[in-house]
N, C-alpha and C positions, 0 to 999 in steps of 0.2 A: 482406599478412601474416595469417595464420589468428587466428580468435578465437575462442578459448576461454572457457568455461563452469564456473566455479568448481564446482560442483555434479555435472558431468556426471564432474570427475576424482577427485573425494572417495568418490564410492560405486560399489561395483560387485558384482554379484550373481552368480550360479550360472543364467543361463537355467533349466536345465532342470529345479531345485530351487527357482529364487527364494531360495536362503540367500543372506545378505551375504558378500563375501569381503574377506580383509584389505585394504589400500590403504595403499602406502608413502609415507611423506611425501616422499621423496627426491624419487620418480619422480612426485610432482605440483609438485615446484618444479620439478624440471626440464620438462618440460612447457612450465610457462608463462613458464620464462625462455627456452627456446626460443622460442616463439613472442613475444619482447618485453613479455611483462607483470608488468612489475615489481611495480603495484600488487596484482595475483592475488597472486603470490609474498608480499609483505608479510602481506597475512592471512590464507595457509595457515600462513604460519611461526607464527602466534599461535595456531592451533587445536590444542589439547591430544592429546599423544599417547605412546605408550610401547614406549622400542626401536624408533622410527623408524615404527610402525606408528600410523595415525591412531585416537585414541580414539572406535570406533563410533558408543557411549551419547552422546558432546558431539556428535557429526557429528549425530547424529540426533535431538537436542533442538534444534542449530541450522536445520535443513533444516524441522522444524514449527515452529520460530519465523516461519522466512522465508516459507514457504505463507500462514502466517497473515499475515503482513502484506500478501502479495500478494492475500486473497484479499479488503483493504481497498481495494487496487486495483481490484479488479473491481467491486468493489458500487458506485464513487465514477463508475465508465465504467460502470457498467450493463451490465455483458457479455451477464449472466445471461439480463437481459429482452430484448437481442439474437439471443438464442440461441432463446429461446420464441419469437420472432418467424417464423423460420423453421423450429426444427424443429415446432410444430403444423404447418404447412400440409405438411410433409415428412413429416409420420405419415399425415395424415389421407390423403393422397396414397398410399402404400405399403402402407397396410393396409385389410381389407376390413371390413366391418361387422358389428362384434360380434368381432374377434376382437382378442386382447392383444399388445401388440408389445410389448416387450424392448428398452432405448436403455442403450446399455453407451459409460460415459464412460472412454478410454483414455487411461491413465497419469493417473488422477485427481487425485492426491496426496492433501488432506483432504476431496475431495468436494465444493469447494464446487459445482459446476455442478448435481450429482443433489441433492443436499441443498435447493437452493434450490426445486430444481421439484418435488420430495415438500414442502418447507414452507410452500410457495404455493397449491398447488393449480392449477397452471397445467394442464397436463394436462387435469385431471378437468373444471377448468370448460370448455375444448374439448369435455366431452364425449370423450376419449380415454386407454381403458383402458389403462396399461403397467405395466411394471415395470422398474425403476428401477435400474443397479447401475454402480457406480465398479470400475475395476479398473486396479491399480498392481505395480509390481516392490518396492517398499519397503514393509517390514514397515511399520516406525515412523508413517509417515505412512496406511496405510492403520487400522491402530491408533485413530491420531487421528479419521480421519472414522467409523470405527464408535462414538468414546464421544460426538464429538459428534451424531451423529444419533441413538443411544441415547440422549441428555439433552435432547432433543425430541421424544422419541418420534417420529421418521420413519421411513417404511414406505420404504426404499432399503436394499441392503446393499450391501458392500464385501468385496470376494474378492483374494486376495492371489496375481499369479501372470501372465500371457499373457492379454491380454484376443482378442487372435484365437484362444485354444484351450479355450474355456469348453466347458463342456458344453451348453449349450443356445446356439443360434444367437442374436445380434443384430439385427433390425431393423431398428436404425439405432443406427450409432456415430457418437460424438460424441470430440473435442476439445478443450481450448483451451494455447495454449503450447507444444505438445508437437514440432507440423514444423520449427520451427526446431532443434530439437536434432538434427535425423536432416538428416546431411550425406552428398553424394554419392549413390553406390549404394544407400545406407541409405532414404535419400525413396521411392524405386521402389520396395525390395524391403515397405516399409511397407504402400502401396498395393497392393503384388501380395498379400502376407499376408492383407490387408483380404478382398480380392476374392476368395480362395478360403472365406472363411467361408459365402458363401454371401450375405453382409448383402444386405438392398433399399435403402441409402440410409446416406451419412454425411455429417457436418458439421462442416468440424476448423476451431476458431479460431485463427489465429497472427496474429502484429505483423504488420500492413503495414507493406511494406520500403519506406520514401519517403527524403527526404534531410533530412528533422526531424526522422524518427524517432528517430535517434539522441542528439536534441536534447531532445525531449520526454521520452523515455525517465530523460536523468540529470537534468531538472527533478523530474520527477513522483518518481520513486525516490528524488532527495535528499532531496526534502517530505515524503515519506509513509513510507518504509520506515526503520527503525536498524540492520538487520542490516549488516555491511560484504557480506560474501559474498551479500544481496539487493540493495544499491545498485551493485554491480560486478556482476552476473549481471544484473540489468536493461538497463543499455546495452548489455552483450554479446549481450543477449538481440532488439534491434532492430538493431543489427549483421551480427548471419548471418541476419535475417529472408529467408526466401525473396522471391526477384521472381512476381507473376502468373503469367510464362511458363515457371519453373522448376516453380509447385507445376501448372501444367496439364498441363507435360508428364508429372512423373511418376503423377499422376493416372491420362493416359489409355495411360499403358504399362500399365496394369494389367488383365487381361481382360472382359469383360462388356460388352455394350449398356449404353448411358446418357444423362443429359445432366448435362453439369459447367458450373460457375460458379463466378465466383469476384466478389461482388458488392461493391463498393466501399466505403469505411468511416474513419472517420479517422481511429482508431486501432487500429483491427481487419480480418483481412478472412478471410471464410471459403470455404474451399472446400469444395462440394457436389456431390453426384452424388444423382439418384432415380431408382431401376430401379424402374418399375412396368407393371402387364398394361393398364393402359388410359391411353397417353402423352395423351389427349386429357383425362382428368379429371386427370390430374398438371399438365399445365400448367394448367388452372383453377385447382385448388390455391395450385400456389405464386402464380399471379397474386396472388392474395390478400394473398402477402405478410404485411408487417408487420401489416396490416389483419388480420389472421386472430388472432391470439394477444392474450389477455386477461390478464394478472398482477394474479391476486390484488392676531464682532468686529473689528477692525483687526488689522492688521498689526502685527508686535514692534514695540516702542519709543514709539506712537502713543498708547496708553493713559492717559498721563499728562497727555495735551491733552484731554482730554475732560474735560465736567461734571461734577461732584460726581454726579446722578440716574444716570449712566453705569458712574460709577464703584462706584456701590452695586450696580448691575445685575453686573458684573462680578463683584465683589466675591464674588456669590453664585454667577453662571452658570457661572465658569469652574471652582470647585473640584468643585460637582456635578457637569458634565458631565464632569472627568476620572475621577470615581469613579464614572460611570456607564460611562461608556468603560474601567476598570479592571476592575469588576465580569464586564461584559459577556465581557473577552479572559478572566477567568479562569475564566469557564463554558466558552469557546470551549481554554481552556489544557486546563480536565479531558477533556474529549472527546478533543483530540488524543494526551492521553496515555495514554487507554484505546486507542483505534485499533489495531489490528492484533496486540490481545492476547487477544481472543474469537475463535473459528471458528465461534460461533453465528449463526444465518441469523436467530431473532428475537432482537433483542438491546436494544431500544428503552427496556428498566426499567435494563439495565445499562450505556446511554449518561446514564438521567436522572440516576443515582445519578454514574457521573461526573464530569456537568456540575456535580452539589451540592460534590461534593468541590472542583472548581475554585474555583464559586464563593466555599466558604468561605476555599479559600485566599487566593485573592485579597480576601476582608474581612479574612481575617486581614494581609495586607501593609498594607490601606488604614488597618488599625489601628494597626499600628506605625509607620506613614509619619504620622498626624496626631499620635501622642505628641511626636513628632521636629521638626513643625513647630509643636507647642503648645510647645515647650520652644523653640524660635526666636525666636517670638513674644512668650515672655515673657522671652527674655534679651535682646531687643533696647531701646535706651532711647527709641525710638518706637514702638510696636507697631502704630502704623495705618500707619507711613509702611512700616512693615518688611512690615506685609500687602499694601498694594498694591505694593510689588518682587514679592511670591509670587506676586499675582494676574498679573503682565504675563510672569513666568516661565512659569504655567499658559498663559498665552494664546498667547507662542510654542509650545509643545510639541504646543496644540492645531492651528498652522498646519501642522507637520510630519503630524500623527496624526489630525486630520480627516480629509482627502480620502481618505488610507488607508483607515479605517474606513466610510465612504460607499463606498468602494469593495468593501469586504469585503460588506457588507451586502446590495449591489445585486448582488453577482454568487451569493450564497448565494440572493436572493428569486430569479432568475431560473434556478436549478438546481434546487429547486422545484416551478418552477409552469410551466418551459417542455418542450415534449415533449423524448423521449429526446438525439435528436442536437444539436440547439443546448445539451440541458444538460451534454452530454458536452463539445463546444468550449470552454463555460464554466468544464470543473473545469482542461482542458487550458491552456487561453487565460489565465484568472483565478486562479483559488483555489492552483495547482499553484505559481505566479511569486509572489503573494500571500501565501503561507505563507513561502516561501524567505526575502520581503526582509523579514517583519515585525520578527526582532530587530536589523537594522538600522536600520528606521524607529525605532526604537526608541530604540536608541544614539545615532542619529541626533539625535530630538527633546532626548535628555537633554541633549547638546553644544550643541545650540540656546541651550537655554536656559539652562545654563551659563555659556554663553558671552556671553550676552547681560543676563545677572544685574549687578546694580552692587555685590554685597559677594557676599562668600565661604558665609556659612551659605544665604544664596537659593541659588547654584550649586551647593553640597551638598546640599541637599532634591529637586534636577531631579536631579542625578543616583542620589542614594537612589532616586527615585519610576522612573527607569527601570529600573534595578536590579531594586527590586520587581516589576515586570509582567514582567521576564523569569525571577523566581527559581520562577512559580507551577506552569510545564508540569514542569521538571525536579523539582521538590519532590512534585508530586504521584506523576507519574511512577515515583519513587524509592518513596515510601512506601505505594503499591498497586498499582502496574500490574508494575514490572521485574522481570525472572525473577530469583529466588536465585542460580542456577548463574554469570551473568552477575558480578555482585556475586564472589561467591566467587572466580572467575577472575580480576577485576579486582586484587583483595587478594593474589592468588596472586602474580601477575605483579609488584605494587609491592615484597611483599615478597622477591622473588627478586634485582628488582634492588636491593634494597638490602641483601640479602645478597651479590650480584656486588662490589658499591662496597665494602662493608667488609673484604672478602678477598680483592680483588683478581682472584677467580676471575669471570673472564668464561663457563666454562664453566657452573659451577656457576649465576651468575643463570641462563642461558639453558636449564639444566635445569629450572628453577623453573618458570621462562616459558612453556615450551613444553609444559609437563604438565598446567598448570592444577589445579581442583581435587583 
């Protein structure tokens, strides 16, 4: 069955002008309910439009939202320094001494690739002079990486139009994302384009096409991405991944002496070619490889058999360590909820400010959670015997939330501090599965101890305190990170259908709905 590309049916431009051209909403449901995708269909139907024609402006405030979150993917897999890894020893290889080569990144989108290597200084400390430029079919997103690289001052620019018909020849063109969308005849005739420009060398990243991919793919995009149209274009996106022997062949239909590769990778893999005048210092070169490129207590229920000296240990260990374990997820909540709302490549003052935000949030819950349990405390007519129920509640939730958090911790130290591909395993393997189950763990530990609670107001306090630790990403999220347009759409949409329900007109909600702001 064919699969489609939510993104690939929403937009469509004029070749020979780069204008955008209208795009019917009809002829993209149908589409994808041809080809069996319900789920597609479901959230084209919500994207705002008028007279049947899709609303541009929202298509292309959604398509920079979704680059941006994707380009949180790439920084977390490290593409970028992937990418340095090879193309230094592919320049240095291609071009002669003293002279400037030109790496033209096709179908850019917001630039993350050129942007990061003008922000780094990877290039320069090789010792290799270039110059730098993104080049995309879409106004809006090429837009975006000019204001973001204007607001770091980076020496890249971004040209809106055919990256095989520039005015000044390539180098060496690069990729990432982009072979998977060119199906069929489409792959070849890319390659043969490529090769008439004249380039000495390119480097396209796409998905390796394996049989987890598509597995990895809806873990990592469930955890990381919110656009619906990014978490559906992601699977879809390791889905039509080309096989090795698909992107070789089309490769080498395409004219010119070479040597291609396509070097293995476990969530990447890139295909290369280097035409150069002297094949014997090309392969010294890339021998180099990677090596060449520099970047810048007991168990629930047990507690009340232990000693009074135990019991005071308790008593104190267990409320702090959950408020430190509190503290800790709602620094780790702000991060998450900045994530893929910056296209900035340095972003470090505007993840710590973040983390503050989290963290207050979460002082702020821990503050209203001890109001809650000081008012507990003193309604009950024993107040020590009613503390230690809280404390052995705290100590189930800790058995739950423990091992979790020893888990989170050791797989962040070893992402870190361990070289690129083991720390790539680590976000794939760990952090991706990690993130998915923690408001379960969650929910999880609140039941625990609920459940396991001998009165009513302990069992309300476990599940208040779960509560809390989940209410800190979406609070923060809401109140600094989430786009307006989002919000507005949302309002649009409840208030249509409950204009549909009061009039009966089915029509009418689903004008509301469908128009959006």
């Amino acid at each position: 069955m064919t699969v489609l590309e939510i993104s690939d049916l929403i937009v469509r431009h004029d070749l020979a002008s780069g204008a955008a051209l209208p795009v019917h909403r009809d002829a993209v449901l149908a589409a994808l309910r041809a080809a069996g995708d319900r789920r597609g269909a479901r959230i084209v139907r919500r994207l705002p439009h008028h007279d049947g024609v899709l609303d541009a402006a929202a298509v292309d405030r959604i398509l920079v939202r979704t680059h941006t979150e994707l380009q949180r993917l790439n920084e977390e897999l490290r593409i970028a320094d992937q990418l340095a890894e090879l193309l230094v020893p592919v320049l240095r290889a291609v071009t002669r001494p003293g002279e400037r080569a030109r790496v033209v990144d096709v179908g850019c989108g917001i630039g993350y690739a050129i942007r990061w290597l003008a922000a780094t200084g990877t290039l320069a400390a090789n010792t290799i002079d270039a110059e730098l430029c993104g080049v995309d079919f879409n106004a809006a997103l090429i837009g975006e990486a000019r204001r973001l690289a204007a607001a770091e001052g980076l020496e890249c620019r971004f040209v809106l139009g055919d990256a095989f018909d520039l005015k000044d020849t390539a180098t060496v063109y690069i990729s990432s994302g982009v072979l998977h969308h060119l199906r069929g005849e489409e792959l070849g005739a890319f390659f043969r384009a490529q090769a008439g420009t004249g380039v000495r060398a390119y480097c396209h990243f796409d998905i390796a096409a394996t049989r987890l991919a598509p597995v990895d793919a809806w873990m990592f995009h469930r955890a990381r991405m919110r656009e619906p149209l990014g978490r559906h274009d992601g699977v879809a996106s390791a889905r039509r991944a080309h096989s090795d022997h698909e992107l070789m062949s089309a490769a080498r239909s395409a004219a010119g002496a070479g040597a291609d590769a396509v070097p293995a990778d476990a969530a990447q893999q890139p295909v290369l070619r280097v035409r150069a005048a002297d094949p014997r210092r090309a392969a010294r070169a890339l021998a180099g490889g990677a090596g060449g490129a520099r970047a810048g207590g007991a168990p629930p229920g047990r507690g009340d058999r232990a000693g009074a000296p135990a019991v005071v240990s308790a008593g104190f260990a267990v409320p702090v360590t959950l408020a430190l374990l509190a503290l800790v997820d709602g620094a780790l909540a702000g991060h998450r909820a900045a994530t893929g709302r910056s296209g900035l490549i340095r972003k470090r003052a505007y993840y710590v400010v973040a983390m503050r935000r989290g963290l207050a949030a979460g002082a702020a819950v821990l503050g209203g959670l001890a109001l809650v349990l000081g008012a507990v405390l003193a309604a009950a007519s024993d107040p020590a015997a009613r503390y230690g129920q809280l404390t052995r509640a705290g100590i189930a939730m800790l058995w739950v939330l423990g091992p979790f958090a020893i888990a989170v911790l050791a797989t962040l130290a070893g992402y870190f501090t361990l070289p690129r591909r083991p720390a790539t395993f680590l976000i794939l393997l760990g952090l991706g599965p990690l993130t998915l189950i923690r408001p379960w763990l969650t929910v999880a530990a609140g039941i625990v101890a609920a459940w396991t609670a001998p009165a009513w107001p302990v069992a309300g306090c476990a599940v208040l305190a779960a509560a809390g630790v989940l209410l800190v990403e979406p609070w923060v999220h809401r109140r600094w990170y989430a786009d307006p347009h989002i919000g507005a759409a949302y309002r649009g949409r409840i208030r249509g259908r409950i204009s549909g329900l009061l009039t009966g007109s089915r029509a009418g909600c689903c004008v509301r709905d469908r128009c959006g702001p």
